[in-house]
TIVO-825177 format. One record per residue (C-alpha): residue in one letter; x, y, z. Coordinates in pm, whole numbers, plus 50000, padded with zeros to 5 digits. Each point is the difference from the previous one (the first is absolute). Last residue first. Layout:
A|X|Y|Z
...
This chain:
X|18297|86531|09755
X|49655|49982|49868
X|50074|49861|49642
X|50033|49668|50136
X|49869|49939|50392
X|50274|49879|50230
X|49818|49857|50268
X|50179|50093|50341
X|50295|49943|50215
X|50090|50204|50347
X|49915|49711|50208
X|50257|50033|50262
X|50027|49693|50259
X|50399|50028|50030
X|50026|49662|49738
X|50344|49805|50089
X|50281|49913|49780
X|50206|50286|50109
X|49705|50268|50038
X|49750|49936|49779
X|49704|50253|49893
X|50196|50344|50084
X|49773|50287|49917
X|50094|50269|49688
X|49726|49876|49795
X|50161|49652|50055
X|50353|49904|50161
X|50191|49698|49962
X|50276|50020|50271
X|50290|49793|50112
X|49905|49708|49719
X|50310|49780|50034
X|49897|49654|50052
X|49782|49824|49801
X|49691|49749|50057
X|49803|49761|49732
X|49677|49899|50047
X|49848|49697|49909
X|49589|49902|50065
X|49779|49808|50171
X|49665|50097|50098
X|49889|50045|50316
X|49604|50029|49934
X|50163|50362|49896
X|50376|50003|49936
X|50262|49974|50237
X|50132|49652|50022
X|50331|50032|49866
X|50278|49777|49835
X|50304|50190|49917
X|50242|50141|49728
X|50363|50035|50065
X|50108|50342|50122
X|50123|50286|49772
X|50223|50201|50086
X|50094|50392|50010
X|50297|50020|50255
X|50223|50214|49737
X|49707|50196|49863
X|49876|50107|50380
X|49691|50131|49848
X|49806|50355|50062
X|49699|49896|49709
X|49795|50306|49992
X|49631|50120|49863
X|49983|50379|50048
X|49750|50120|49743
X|50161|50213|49732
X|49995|50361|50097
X|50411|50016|49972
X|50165|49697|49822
X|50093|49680|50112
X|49815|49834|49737
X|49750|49687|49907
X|49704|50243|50177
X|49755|50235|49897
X|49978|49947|49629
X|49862|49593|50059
X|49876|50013|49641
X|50077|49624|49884
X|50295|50028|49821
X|50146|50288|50238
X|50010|49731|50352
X|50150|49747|49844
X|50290|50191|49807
X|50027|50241|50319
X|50012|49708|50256
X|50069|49686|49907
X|50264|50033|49711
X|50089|50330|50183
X|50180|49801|50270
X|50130|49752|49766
X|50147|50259|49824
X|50158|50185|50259
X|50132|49703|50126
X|50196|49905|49613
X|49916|49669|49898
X|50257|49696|50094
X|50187|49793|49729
X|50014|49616|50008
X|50002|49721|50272
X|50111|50165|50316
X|49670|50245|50057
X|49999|50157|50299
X|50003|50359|50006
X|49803|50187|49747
X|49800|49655|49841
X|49971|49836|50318
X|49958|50216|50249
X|49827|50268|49848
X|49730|49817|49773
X|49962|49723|50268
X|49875|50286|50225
X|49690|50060|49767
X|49981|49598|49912
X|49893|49954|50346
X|49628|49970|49899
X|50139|49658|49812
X|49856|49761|50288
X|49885|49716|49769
X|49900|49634|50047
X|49738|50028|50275
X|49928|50405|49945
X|49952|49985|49635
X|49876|50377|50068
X|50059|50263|50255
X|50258|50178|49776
X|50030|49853|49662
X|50343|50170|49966
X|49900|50004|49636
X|50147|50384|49946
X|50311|50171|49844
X|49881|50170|49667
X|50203|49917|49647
X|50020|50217|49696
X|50333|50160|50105
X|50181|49655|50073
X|50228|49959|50237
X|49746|49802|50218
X|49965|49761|49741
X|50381|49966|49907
X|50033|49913|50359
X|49697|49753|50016
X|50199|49810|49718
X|50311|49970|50164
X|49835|49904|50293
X|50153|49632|50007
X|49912|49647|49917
X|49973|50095|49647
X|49642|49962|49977
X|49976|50130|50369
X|49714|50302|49942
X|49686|49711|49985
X|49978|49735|50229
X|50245|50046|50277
X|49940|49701|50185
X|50079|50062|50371
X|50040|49711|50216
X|49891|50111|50389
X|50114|49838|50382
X|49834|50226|50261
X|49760|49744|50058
X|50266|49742|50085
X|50237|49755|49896
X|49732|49818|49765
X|50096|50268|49756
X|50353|49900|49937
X|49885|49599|50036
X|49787|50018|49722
X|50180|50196|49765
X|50282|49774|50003
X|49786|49711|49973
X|49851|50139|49696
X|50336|50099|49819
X|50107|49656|50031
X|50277|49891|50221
X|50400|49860|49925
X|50139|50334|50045
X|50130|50284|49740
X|49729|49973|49738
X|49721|50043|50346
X|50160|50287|50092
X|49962|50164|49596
X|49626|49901|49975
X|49943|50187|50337
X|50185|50274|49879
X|50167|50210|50312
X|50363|49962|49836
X|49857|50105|49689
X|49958|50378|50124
X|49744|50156|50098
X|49859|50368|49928
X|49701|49995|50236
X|50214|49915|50291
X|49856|50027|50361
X|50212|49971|50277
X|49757|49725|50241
X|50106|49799|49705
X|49791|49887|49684
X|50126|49694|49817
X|49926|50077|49645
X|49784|49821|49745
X|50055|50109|49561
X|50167|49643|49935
X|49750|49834|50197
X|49731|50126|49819
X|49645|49821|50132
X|49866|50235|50281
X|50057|50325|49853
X|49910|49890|49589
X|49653|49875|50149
X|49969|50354|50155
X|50070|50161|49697
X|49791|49771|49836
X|49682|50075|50198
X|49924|49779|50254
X|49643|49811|50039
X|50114|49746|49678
X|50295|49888|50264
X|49776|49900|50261
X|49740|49765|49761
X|50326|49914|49807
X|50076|49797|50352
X|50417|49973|49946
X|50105|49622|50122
X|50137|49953|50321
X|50352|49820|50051
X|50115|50283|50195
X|49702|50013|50207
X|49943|49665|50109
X|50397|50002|50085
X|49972|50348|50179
X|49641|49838|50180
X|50224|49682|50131
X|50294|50212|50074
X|49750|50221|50249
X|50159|50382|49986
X|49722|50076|49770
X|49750|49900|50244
X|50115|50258|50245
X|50034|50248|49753
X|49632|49937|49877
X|49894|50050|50375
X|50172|50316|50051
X|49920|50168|49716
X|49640|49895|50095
X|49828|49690|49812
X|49811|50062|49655
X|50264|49862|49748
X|50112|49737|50207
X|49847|49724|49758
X|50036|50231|49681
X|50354|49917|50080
X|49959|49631|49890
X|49812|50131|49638
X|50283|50215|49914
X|49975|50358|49901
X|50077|50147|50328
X|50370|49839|49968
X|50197|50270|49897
X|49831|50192|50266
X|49754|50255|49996
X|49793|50234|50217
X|50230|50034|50259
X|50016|49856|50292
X|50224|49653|49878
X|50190|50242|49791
X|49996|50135|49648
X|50136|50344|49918
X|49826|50153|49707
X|50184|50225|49706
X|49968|50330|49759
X|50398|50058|50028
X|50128|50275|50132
X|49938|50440|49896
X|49635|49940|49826
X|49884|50130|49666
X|49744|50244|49901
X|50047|50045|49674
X|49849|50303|49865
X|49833|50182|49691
X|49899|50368|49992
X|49944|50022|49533
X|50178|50269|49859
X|50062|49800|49670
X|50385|49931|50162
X|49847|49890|50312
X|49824|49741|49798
X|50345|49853|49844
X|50156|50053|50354
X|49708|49778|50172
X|50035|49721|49690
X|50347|49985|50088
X|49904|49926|50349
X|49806|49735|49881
X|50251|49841|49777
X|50240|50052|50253
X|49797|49813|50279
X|49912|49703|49741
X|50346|49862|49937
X|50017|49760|50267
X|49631|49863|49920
X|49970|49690|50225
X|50255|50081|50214
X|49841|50376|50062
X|50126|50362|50082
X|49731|50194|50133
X|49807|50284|49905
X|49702|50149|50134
X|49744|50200|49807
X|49953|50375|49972
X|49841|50268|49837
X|49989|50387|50070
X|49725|50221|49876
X|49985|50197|49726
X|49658|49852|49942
X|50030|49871|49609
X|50363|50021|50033
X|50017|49696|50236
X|49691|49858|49911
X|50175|49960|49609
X|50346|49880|50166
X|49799|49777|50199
X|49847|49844|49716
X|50254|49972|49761
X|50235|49845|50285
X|49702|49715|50039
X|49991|49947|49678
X|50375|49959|49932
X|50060|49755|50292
X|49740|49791|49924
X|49941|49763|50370
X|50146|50278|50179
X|50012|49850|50279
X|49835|50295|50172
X|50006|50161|50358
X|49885|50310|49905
X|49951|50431|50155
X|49819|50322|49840
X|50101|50283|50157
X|49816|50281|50163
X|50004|50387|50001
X|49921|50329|49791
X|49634|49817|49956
X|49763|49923|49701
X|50280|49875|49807
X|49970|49738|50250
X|49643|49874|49876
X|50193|49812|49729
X|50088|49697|50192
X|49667|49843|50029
X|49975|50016|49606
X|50361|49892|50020
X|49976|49737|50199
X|49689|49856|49832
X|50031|50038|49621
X|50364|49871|50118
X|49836|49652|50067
X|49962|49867|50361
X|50164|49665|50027
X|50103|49996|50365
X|49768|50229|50130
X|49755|49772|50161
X|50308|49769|50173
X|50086|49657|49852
X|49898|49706|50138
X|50225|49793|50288
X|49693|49975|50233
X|50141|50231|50202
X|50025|50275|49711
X|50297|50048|49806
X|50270|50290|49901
X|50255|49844|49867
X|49907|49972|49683
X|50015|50336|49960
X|49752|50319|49869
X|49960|50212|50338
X|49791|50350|49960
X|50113|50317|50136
X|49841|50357|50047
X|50126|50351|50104
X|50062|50144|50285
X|49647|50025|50164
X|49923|50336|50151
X|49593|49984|50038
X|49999|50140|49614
X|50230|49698|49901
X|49746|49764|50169
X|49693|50187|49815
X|50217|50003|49662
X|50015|49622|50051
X|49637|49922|50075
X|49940|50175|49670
X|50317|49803|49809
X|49805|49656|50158
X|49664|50102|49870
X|50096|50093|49653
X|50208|49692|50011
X|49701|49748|50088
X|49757|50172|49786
X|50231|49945|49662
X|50010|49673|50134
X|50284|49786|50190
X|50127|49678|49882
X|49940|49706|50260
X|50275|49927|50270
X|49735|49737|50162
X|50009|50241|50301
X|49952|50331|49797
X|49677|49843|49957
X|49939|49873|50302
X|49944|50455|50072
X|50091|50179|49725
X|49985|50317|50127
X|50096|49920|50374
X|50222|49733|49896
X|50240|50219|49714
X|50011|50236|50267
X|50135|49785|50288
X|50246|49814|49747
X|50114|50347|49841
X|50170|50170|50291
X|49912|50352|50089
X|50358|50191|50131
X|50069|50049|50355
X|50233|50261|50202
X|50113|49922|50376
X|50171|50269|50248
X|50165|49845|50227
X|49905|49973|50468
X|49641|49948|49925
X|49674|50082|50130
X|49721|49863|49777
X|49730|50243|49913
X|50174|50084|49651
X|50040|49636|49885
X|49577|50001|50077
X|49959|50281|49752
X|50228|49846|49739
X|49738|49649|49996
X|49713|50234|49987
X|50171|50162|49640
X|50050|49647|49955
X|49631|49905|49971
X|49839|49736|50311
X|50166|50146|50309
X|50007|49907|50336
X|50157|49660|49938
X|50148|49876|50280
X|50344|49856|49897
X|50082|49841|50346
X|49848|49710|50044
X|49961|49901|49651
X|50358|50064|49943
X|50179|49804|50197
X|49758|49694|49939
X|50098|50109|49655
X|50347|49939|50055
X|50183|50236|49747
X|50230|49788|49730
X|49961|50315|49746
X|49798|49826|49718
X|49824|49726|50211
X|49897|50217|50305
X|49982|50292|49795
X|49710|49822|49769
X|49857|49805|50291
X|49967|50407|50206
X|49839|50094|49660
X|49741|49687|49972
X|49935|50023|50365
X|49856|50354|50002
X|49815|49909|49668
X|49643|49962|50147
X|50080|50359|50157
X|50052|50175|49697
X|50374|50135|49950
X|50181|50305|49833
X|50222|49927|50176
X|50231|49746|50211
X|50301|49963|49715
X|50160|49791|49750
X|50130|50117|49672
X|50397|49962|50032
X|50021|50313|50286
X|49710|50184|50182
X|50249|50098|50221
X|50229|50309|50052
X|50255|50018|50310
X|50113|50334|50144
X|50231|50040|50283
X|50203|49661|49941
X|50344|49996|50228
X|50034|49646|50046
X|49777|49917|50314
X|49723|50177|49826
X|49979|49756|49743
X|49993|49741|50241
X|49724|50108|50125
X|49769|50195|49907
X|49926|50209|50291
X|49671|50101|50045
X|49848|49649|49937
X|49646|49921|49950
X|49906|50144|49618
X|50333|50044|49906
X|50033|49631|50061
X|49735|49947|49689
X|50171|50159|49755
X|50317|49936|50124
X|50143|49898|49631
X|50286|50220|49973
X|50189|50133|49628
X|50043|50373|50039
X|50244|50008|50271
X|50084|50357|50102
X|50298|49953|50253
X|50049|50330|50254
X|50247|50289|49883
X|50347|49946|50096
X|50245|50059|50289
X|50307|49794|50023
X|50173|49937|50371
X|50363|50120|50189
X|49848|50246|50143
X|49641|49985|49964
X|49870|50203|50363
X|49646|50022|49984
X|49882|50322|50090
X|49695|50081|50192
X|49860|50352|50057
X|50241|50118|49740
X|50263|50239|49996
X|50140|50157|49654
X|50114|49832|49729
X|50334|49962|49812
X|50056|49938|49686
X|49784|49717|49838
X|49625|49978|49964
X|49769|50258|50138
X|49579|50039|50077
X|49976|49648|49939
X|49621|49960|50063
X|49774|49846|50319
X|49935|50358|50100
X|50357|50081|50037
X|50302|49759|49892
X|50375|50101|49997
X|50234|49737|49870
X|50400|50073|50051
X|50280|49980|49782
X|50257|49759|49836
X|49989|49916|49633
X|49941|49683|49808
X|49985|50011|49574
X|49714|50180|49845
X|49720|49698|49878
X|49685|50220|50129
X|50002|49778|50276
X|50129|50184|50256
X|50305|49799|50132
X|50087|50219|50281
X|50276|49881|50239
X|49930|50100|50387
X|50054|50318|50164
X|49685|50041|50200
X|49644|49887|49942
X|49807|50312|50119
X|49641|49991|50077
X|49723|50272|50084
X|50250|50271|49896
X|50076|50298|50250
């Protein structure tokens, strides 16, 4: 008699192996049998007619702080996500000294569009170092298991202290100091280490963050205390300002600590040719023996503007900067005056407000030729019939006033502005990414951006859209995409217990209704601490998502099981 039985469905394991029917058996919150056919359970879930595969690891989350509050973790949770990593793009919670507490929760609130006032309340701070900071993950109930990895911006602050601040060179001291505090967090079960190195990435005050223009004497001196361990990866968000030096570099920390290396990877207007010059500067170190990866993301990297959301096309302007503070509901109300719509079409740009965005976000809210209509069906690979530069060709209005009165329809009303992925106006591009060996799937920026972003539901995107969806160019296998987050995700990082249906693996299931699966439009919530607001994005077709054996979700809903943990590295 088997603790669990999920009966008859179709298996997509995740080892890559094409579909096959069978039957789940899991005992002692592990897969005890997959395929063939099992004997009794004490509860079977009947997947007739459904796929069965192993639960979403996403490697590239930002709930650093939510973890700390929130068992549940939504809405990665609501799409199928049983393990989610953080301690993504350099910004983190520890280590920490109390006089700094705001500086870090400033730094996330500006980097990873956050609310502080959301975080203040309810990031509490019962740790100071980050082996502390793991500790308190592990005494929070949870219904996923989470994983985190020690962020540079925190680290570079506690050792350097205002120093770090004003972005000034590191010492000798500095280094030794931040590789030592390193080792310790890698020690406590850290998975490895990353640092952020964009121009996107500013402060509130529009400066650039501490680790923006850290030298390689730096990353790599901090970097080099993973050769000390069997585990961890060293993780970027670069511009790669010199292409050639900064591939030397981590090529050399690469196969210095035998330890993998990765940076994200997207395809960009300013640089079209960039991504495959990168990624055939990953091959080229691959081919000295060198672990180098591209993380790279399965849509376009994009915002959606609306009257609630953090953004609009018109934010920038010194008329909107009026209605700026008022609720959603307020500003919407004023919008829909023609007196204030005249004002604010006719506005000049403020270059106080556009010098506090970064440029992707000035690119979002200024591109008219790369600004979507956004439906409550939600298309990240549109066509040019949703254009707002292509609408306004065909009628006698400007591509302002047709922006303006879409979103002044409602607060469900979005623009999406693919701003990096969408060159081409299509996911050509992203496809060849995917396809590629070198290449991770990640940047779902789970919990993060949470006023202009909701990409956590990348994980189902991956299977609707690219196995069964996708009208606009070829699809991707479904075995593929299932192993693309699972297995592949789940293997690069040292996850060894789970990725697979396979027996003594740990018994994180998706049981999904493939042909129902959908994704709803995104949403305005009020759900975060000091009620903060934030979007969310529902789907349908989740029967079952199952963790350590015990069923988390149940058709959308959470059952009130908290079977998920701390995932320690190198204690698995």
């Amino acid at each position: 008699m088997h603790d669990t039985v999920i009966r008859g469905g179709t298996i997509v394991d995740g080892s890559g192996g094409a579909p096959y029917m069978g039957d789940i058996a899991i005992d002692a919150g592990r897969i005890s049998a997959a395929g063939g056919k099992a004997g009794p359970g004490r509860r079977e879930i009947d997947a007739d007619g459904l796929l069965v595969a192993p639960g979403w690891v996403d490697v590239h989350t930002h709930y650093d702080g939510q973890a700390t509050w929130d068992p549940i973790l939504a809405p990665s949770s609501w799409h199928g996500v049983t393990t989610a990593m953080f301690g993504n793009c350099g910004v983190g919670f520890a280590p920490v000294r109390k006089q700094d507490h705001r500086e870090l929760i400033d730094l996330m609130e500006a980097i990873e569009e956050i609310p502080g006032t959301a975080l203040a309340e309810g990031v509490r701070y019962d740790w100071e170092s980050f082996p502390e900071y793991l500790d308190a993950l592990e005494r929070q109930p949870r219904a996923i298991d989470v994983a985190a990895q020690l962020a540079h911006q925190p680290l570079r602050v506690y050792v350097m202290g205002e120093r770090a601040i004003r972005r000034e060179p590191a010492t000798a001291e500095d280094i030794a100091a931040m590789r030592e505090l390193t080792r310790q967090a890698m020690a406590a079960g850290a998975f490895g280490f990353t640092t952020s190195r964009t121009n996107s990435h500013k402060t509130l005050t529009g400066e650039f963050v501490p680790c923006r223009y850290s030298e390689a004497e730096e990353l790599v001196g901090i970097g080099s205390c993973l050769a000390d361990f069997g585990y961890g990866a060293f993780g970027m968000n670069s511009d790669f300002d010199d292409e050639e030096a900064e591939l030397a570099w981590v090529t050399e920390l690469a196969m210095q600590t035998g330890r993998p290396v990765w940076f994200l990877l997207t395809h960009s207007a300013r640089d079209p040719e960039r991504w495959r010059r990168l990624l055939a500067g990953i091959h080229a170190a691959r081919a000295e023996g060198a672990s180098v990866t591209a993380q790279v993301a399965c849509r376009p990297v994009g915002v959606l503007l609306g009257v609630g959301a953090t953004l609009t096309p018109f934010s920038a302007r010194e008329a909107y900067q009026e209605i700026r503070a008022l609720s959603n509901e307020e500003r919407l109300a004023r919008l829909r005056d023609p007196a204030v719509r005249q004002r604010i079409l006719a506005s000049p740009v403020s270059s106080a407000a556009m010098n506090r965005l970064s440029p992707s976000r000035v690119r979002a809210i200024t591109r008219w030729d790369r600004m979507y209509l956004f439906g409550p069906q939600p298309d990240y690979e549109p066509g040019e019939d949703k254009c707002i530069e292509v609408i306004a060709a065909r009628s006698n209005r400007t591509p302002e006033e047709i922006a303006y009165d879409y979103l002044i329809e409602g607060l469900d009303r979005f623009l999406y502005c693919p701003v990096s992925n969408y060159v081409d106006g299509d996911l050509a591009t992203t496809r060849e990414m995917l396809l590629d060996p070198a290449t991770l799937s990640g940047l779902s920026d789970g919990g993060a951006h949470v006023g202009s972003v909701v990409d956590a539901s990348m994980p189902t995107y991956l299977l609707t859209h690219w196995a069964r969806d996708r009208a606009r160019g070829p699809r991707l296998p479904l075995e593929m995409v299932v192993k693309a987050q699972t297995a592949e995700t789940a293997d690069f990082f040292g996850l060894t217990d789970r990725g697979r249906l396979a027996p003594g693996l740990r018994a994180d299931v998706n049981v999904i209704d493939y042909a129902g699966l959908r994704l709803h439009a995104p949403r305005l919530v009020h759900d975060l601490p000091a009620g903060g607001q934030r979007l969310v994005q529902g789907v349908d077709g989740y029967v079952a998502t199952l963790v350590a054996g015990e069923t988390v979700f149940e058709n959308g809903e959470h059952t009130g099981a908290l079977p998920g943990r701390l995932v320690r590295a190198g204690r698995l």
